[in-house]
C-alpha positions in Angstrom: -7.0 1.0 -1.9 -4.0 -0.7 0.1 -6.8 -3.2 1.8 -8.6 -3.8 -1.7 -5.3 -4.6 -3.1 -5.4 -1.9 -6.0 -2.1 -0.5 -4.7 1.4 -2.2 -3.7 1.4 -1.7 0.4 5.6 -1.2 -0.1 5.0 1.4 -2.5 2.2 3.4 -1.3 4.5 3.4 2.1 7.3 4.3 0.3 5.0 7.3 -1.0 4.3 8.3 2.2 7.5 8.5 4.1 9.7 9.5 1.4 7.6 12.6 1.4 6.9 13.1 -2.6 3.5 13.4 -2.8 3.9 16.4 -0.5 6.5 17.8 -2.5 4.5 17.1 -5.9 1.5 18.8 -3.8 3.6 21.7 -3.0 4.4 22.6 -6.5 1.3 21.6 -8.2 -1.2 22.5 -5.8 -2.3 25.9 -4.0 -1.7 26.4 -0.5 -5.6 26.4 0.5 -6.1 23.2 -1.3 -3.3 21.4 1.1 -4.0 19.6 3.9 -2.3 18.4 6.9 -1.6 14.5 6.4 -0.7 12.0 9.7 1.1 9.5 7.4 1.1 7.3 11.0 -2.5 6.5 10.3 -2.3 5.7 6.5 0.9 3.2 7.2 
């Protein structure tokens, strides 16, 4: 969405390496439904 320009690229790496959408996924989410994330390919 970054490449197509639907998202802010300073944002959505602020996202990333600031960690919340793991900590919204850890209390909103159930373990099984977690997956491991390499932010160093999304950034």
């Amino acid at each position: 969405m970054v490449k197509d320009n639907h998202l802010d690229k300073s944002l959505f790496e602020l996202f990333l390496t600031s960690g919340v959408y793991l900590r919204f996924a850890k209390e909103y989410m159930l373990d099984e439904q977690l997956d491991e994330v390499d932010i160093t390919k999304l950034i």
